[in-house]
VOBA-1610 file (N, C-alpha, C; in pm, whole numbers, padded with zeros to 5 digits, always signed):
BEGIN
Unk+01021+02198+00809Unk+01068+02171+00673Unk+00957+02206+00574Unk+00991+02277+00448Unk+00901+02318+00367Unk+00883+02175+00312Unk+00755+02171+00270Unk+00723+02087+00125Unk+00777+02116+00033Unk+00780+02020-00077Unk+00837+02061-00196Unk+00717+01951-00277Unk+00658+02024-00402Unk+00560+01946-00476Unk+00609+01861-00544Unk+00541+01761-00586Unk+00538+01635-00614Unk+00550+01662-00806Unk+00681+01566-00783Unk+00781+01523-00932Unk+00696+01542-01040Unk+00712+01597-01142Unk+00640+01613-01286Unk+00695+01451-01365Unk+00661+01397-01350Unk+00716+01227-01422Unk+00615+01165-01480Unk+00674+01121-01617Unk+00604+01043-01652Unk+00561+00936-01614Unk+00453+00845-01683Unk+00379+00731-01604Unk+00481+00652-01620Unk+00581+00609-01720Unk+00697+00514-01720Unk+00811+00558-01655Unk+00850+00705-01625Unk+00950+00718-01552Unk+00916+00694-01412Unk+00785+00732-01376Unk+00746+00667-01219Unk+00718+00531-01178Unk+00668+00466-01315Unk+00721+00285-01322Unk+00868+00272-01282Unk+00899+00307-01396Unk+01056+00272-01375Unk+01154+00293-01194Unk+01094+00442-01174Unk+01156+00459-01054Unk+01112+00376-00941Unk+00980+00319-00942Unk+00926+00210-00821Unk+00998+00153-00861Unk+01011+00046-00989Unk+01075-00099-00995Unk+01219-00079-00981Unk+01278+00004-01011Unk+01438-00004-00919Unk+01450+00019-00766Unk+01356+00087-00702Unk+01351+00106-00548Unk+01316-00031-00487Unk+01239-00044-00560Unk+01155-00194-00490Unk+01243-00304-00492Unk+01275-00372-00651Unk+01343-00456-00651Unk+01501-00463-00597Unk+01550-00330-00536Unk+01655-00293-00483Unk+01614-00338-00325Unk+01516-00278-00295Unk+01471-00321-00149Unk+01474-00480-00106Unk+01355-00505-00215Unk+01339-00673-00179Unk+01441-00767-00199Unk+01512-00731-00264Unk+01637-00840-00330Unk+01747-00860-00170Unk+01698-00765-00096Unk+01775-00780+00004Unk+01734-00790+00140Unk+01598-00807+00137Unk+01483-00863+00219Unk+01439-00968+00261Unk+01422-00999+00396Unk+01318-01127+00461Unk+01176-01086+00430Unk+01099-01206+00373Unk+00969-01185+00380Unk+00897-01172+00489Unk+00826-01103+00545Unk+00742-01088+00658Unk+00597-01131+00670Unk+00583-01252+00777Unk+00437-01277+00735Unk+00328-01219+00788Unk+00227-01225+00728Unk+00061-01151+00778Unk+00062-01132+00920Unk+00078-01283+01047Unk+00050-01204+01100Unk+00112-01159+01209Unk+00200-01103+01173Unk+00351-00987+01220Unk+00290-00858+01240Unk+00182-00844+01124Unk+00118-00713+01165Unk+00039-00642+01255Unk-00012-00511+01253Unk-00090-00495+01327Unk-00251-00435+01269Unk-00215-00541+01124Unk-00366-00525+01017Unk-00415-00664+01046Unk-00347-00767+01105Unk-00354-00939+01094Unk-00526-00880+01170Unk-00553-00901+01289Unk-00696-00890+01315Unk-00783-00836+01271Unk-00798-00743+01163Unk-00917-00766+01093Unk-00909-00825+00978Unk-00767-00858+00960Unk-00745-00967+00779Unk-00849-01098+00870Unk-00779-01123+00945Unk-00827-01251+01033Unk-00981-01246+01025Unk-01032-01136+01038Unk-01190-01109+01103Unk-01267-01162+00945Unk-01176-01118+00858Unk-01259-01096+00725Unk-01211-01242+00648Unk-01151-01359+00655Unk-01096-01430+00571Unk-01217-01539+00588Unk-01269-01596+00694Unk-01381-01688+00680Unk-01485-01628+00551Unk-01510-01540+00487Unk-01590-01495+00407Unk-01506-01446+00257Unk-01419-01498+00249Unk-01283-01425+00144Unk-01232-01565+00095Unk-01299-01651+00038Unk-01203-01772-00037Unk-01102-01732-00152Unk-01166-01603-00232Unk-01070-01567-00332Unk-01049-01413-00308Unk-00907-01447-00284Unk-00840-01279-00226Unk-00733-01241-00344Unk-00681-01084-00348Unk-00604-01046-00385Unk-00553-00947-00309Unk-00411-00940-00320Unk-00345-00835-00277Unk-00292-00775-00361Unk-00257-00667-00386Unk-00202-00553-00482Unk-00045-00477-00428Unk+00094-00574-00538Unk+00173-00464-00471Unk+00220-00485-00347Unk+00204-00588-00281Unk+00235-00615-00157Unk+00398-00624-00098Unk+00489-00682-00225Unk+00674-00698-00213Unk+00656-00782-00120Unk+00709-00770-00004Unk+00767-00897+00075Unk+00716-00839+00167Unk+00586-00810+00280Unk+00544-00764+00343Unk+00405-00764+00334Unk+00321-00882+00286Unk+00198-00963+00274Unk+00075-00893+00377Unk-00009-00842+00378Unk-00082-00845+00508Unk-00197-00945+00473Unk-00204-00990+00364Unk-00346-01126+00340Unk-00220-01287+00338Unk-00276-01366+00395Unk-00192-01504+00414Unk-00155-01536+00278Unk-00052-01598+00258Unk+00039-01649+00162Unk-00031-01765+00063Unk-00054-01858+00137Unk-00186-01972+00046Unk-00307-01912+00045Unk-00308-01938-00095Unk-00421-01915-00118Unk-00459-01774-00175Unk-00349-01704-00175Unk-00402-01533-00238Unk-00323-01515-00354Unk-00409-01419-00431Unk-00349-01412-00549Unk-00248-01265-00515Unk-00102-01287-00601Unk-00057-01132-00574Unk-00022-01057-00730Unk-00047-00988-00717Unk+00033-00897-00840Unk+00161-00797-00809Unk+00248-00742-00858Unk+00357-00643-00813Unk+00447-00652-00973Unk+00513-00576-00925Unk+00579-00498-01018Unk+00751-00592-01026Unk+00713-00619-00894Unk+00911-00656-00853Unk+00916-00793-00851Unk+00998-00874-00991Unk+01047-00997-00997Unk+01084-01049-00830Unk+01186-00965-00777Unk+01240-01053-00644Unk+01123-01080-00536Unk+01058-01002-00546Unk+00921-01013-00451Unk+00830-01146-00487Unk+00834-01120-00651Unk+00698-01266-00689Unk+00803-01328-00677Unk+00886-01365-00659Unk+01001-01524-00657Unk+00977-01585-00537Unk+00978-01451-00419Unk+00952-01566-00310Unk+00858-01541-00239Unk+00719-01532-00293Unk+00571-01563-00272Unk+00536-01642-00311Unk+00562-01657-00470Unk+00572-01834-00561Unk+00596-01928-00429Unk+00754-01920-00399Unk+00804-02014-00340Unk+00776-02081-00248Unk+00648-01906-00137Unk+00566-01978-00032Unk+00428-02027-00070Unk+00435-02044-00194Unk+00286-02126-00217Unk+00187-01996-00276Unk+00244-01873-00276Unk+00134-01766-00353Unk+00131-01775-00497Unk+00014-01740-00555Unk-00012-01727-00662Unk-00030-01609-00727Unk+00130-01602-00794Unk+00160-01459-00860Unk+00194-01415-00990Unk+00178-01279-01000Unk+00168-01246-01134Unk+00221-01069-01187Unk+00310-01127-01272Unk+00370-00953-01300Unk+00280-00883-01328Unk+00263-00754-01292Unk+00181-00678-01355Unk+00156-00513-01258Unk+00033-00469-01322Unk+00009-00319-01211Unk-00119-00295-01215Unk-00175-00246-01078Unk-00245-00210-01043Unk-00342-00119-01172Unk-00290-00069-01238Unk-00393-00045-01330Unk-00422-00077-01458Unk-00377-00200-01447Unk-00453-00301-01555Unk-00453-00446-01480Unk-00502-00459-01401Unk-00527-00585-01368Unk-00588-00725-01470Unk-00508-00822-01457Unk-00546-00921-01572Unk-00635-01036-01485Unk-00711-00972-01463Unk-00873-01063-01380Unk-00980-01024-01415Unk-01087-01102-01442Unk-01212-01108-01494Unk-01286-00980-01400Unk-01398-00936-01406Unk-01484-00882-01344Unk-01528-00951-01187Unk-01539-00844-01157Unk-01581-00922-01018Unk-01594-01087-00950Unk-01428-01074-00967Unk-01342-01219-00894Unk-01356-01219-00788Unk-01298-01108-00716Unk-01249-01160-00520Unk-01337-01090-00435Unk-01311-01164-00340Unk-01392-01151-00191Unk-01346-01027-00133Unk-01243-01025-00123Unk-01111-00892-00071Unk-01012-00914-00133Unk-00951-00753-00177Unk-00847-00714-00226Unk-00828-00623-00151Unk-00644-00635-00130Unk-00598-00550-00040Unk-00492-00459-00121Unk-00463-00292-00131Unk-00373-00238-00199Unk-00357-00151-00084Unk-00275-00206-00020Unk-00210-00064+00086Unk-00076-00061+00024Unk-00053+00103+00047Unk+00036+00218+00027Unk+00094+00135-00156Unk-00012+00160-00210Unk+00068+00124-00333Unk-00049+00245-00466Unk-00158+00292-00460Unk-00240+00382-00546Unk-00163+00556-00529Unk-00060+00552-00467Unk-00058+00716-00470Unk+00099+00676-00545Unk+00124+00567-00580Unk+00286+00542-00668Unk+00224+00583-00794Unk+00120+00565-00866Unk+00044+00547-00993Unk+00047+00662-01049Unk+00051+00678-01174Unk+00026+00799-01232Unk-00138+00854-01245Unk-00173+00776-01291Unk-00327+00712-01356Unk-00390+00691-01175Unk-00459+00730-01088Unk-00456+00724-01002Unk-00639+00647-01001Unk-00692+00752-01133Unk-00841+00678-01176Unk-00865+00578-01186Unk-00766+00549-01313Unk-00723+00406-01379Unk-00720+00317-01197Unk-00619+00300-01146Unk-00631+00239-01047Unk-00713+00262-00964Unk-00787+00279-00932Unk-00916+00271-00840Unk-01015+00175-00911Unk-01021+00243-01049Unk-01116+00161-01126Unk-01073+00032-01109Unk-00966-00038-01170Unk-00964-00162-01134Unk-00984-00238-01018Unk-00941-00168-00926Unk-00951-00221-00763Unk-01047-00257-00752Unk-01206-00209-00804Unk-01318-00157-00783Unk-01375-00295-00906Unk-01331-00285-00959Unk-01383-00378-01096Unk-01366-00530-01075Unk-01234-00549-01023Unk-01199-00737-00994Unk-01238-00753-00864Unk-01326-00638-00761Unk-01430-00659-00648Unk-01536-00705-00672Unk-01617-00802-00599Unk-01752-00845-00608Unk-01851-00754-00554Unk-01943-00767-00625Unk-02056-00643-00493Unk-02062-00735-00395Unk-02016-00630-00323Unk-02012-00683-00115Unk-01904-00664-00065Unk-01795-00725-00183Unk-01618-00770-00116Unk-01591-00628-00064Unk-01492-00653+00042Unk-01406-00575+00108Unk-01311-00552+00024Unk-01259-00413+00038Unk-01157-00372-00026Unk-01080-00307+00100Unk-00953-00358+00143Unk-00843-00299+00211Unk-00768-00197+00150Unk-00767-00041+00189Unk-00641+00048+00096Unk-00591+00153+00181Unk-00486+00195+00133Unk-00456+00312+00278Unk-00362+00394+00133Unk-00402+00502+00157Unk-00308+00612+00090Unk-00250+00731+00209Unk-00143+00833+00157Unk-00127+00929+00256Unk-00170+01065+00232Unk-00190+01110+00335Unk-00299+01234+00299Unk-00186+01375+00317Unk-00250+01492+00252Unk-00217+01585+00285Unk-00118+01644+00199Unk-00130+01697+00046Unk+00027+01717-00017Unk+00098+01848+00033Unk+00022+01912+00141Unk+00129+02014+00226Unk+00207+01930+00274Unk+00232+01792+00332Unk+00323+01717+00390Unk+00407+01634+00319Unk+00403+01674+00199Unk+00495+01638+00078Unk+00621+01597+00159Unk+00726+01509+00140Unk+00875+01550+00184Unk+00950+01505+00071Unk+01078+01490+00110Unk+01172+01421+00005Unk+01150+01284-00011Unk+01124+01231+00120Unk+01101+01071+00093Unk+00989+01015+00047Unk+00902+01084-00027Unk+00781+01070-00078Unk+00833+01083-00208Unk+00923+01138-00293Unk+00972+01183-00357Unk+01032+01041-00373Unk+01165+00981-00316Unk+01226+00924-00325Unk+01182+00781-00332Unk+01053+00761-00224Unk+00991+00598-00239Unk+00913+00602-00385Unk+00904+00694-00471Unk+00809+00704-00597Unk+00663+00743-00571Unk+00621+00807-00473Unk+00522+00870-00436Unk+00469+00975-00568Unk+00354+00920-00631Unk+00333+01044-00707Unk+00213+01156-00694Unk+00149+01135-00545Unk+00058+01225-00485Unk+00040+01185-00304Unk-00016+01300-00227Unk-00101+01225-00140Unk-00230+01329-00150Unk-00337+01298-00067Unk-00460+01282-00085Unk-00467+01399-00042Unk-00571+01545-00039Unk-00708+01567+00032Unk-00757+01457+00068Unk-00838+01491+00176Unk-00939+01394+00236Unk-01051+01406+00175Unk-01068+01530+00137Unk-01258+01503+00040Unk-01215+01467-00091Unk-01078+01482-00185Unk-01053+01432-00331Unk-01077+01278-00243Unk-00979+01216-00199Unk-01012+01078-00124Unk-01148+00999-00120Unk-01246+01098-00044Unk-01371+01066-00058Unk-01446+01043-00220Unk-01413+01169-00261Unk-01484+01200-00395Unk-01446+01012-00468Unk-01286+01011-00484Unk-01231+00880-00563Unk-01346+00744-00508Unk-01341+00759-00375Unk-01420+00622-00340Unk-01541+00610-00366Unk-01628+00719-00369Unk-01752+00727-00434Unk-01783+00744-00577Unk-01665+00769-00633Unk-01675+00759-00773Unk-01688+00587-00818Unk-01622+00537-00736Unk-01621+00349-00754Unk-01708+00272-00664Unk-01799+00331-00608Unk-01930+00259-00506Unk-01813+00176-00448Unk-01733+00215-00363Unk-01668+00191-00221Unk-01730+00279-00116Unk-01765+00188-00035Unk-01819+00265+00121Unk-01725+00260+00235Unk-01691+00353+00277Unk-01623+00344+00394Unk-01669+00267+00476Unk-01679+00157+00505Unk-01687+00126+00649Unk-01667+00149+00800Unk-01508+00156+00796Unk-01420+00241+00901Unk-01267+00250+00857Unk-01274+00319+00970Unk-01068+00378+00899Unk-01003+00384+01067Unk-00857+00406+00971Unk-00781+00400+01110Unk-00659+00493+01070Unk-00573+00548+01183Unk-00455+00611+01200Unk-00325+00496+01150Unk-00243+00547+01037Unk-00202+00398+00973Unk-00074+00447+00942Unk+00062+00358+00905Unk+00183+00389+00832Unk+00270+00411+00930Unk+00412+00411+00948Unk+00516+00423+01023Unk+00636+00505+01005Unk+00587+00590+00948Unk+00644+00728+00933Unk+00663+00752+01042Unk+00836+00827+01033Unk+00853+00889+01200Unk+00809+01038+01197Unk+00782+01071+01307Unk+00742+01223+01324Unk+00812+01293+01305Unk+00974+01300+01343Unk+01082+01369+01376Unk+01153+01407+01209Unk+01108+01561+01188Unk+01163+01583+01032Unk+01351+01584+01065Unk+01394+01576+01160Unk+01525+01569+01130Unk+01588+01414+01121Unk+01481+01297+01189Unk+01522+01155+01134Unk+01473+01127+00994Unk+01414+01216+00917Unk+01405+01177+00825Unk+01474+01242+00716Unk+01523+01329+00766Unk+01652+01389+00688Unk+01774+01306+00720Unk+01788+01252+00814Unk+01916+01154+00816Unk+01949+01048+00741Unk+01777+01006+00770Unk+01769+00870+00689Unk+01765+00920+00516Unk+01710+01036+00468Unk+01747+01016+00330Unk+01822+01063+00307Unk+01925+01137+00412Unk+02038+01160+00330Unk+02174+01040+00347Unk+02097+00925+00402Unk+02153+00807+00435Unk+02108+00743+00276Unk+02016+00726+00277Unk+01925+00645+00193Unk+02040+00718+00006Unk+02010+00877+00029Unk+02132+00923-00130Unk+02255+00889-00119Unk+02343+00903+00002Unk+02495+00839-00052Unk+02541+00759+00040Unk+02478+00693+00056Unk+02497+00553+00089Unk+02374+00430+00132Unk+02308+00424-00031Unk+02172+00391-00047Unk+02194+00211+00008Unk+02328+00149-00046Unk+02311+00001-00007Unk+02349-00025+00101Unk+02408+00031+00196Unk+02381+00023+00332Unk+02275+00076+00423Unk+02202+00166+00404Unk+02049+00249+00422Unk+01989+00120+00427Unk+01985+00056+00312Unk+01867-00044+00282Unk+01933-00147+00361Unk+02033-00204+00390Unk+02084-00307+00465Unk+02012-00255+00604Unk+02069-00180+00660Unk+01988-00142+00799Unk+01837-00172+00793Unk+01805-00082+00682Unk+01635-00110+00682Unk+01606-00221+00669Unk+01659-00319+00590Unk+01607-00461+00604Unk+01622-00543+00750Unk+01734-00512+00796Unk+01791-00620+00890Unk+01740-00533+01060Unk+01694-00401+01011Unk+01715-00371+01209Unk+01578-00278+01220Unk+01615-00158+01127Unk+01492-00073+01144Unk+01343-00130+01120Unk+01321-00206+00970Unk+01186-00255+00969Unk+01137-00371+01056Unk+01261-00498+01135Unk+01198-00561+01239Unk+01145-00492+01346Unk+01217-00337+01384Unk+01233-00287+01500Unk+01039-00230+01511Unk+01044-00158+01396Unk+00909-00112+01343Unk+00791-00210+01331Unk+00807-00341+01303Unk+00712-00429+01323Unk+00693-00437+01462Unk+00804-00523+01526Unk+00753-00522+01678Unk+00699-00420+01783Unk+00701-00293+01706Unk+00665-00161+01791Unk+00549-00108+01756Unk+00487-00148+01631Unk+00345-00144+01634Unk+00242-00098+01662Unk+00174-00015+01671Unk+00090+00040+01774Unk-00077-00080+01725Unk-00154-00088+01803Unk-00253-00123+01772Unk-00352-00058+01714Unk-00415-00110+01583Unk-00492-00036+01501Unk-00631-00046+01597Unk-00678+00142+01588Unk-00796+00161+01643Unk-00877+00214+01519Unk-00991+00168+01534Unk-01083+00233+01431Unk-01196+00307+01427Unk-01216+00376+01369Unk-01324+00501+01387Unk-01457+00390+01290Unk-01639+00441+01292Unk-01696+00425+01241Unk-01669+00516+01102Unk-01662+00444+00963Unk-01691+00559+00861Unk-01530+00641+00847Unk-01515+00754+00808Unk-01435+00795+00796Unk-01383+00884+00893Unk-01279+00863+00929Unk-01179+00934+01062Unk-01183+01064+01005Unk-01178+01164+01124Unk-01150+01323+01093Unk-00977+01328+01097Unk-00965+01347+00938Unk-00788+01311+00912Unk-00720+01440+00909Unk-00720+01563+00984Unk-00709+01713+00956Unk-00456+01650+01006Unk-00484+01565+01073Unk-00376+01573+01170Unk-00327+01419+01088Unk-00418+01348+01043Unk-00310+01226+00997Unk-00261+01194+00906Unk-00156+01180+00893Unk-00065+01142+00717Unk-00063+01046+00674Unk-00093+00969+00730Unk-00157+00813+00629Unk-00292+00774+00721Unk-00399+00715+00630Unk-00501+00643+00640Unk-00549+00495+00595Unk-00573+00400+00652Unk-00627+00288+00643Unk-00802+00322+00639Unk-00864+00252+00505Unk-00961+00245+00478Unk-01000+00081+00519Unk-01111+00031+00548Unk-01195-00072+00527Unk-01325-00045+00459Unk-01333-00072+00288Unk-01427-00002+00245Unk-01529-00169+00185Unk-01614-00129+00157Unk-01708-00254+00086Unk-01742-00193-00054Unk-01757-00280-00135Unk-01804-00262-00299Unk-01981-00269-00318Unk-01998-00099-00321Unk-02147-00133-00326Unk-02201-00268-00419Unk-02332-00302-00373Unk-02410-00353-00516Unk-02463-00269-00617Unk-02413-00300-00740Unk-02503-00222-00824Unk-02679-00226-00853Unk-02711-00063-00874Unk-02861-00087-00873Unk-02911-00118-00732
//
């Protein structure tokens, strides 16, 4: 399947298009907790040292525990029932975060910086409501030869080079720590032509499945996250998990 390049949209029409996907998704969603995943062991590894966390963007699919973290997102149905489990949430986006300077211990923004228009803008903040030291959790997808439609369709408004990638994290004194092979993308370009041409005409049953069969099926199948020292040689992988730290300044 050819690529096809990534949507000319404005920063509010690519708002707009997340918050109807999303709040379309979640409104018809079980929340899934932390540790369902297969990020829970190093959230786990890192929380004795993390009293004040944030997650970024998370919807109903948490990978930092519910008490006790702060969330931000875009999608009313999502903060309704994080409130409800005791999170502490707040409308808003990733690139204007409404937190002081270097608040949290760890902040986590997986698969939510390549939705952004402003892609600077968001880093910077990520980088800004970090403490020097805190961990920063983020995973973007690499490679815009591997563009598809459903990148298109989830509100994807880039994926990475691996050295632009690099360049962004060193522009914000983030250090790689280590990375990993990340995301649950299927391989098979003809299931993913099924599924979006499931997902265009007949989007509220698409998402019924996806809520109720495909994304449990995908949790429990999991693979276990392995991690490289530093940054993985990503020539072959389409999404990446970072574990980066916030230099000290000076």
């Amino acid at each position: 399947m050819i690529a096809a390049p990534a949507p000319q949209r404005s920063a509010r029409e690519l708002l707009e298009a997340n918050r109807r996907y999303y709040d379309a998704l979640w409104s018809g969603a079980r929340l899934v907790e932390a540790r369902r995943f297969n990020t829970w062991p190093l959230v786990a590894s890192l929380l004795p040292q993390a009293p004040q966390r944030l997650e970024i963007a998370p919807g109903l699919r948490p990978r930092l525990p519910i008490t006790g973290t702060q969330f931000i997102d875009i999608s009313a149905p999502a903060l309704t029932l994080l409130k409800r489990r005791g999170g502490h949430v707040v409308c808003g986006t990733v690139t204007a975060l409404p937190y002081p300077d270097c608040t949290f211990d760890l902040v986590c923004a997986l698969d939510i910086i390549e939705h952004v228009d402003d892609d600077r803008a968001a880093w910077s903040e990520v980088a800004r409501v970090a403490k020097p030291g805190a961990v920063v959790l983020v995973s973007v997808p690499l490679h815009p030869s591997r563009w598809t439609a459903f990148d298109d369709f989830v509100g994807h408004k880039r994926r990475y080079e691996p050295q632009e990638l690099q360049q962004r994290l060193a522009e914000h004194a983030l250090l790689v720590e280590k990375s990993a092979i990340y995301g649950m993308q299927p391989e098979s370009s003809r299931l993913l032509d099924l599924g979006m041409w499931w997902l265009t005409h007949h989007r509220a049953w698409a998402m019924w499945w996806y809520n109720q069969a495909i994304m449990p099926l995908g949790v429990f199948f999991q693979s276990k996250l392995v991690f490289t020292r530093g940054m993985l040689g990503a020539a072959a992988v389409d999404e990446v998990l970072l574990m980066c730290r916030k230099e000290n300044s000076g």
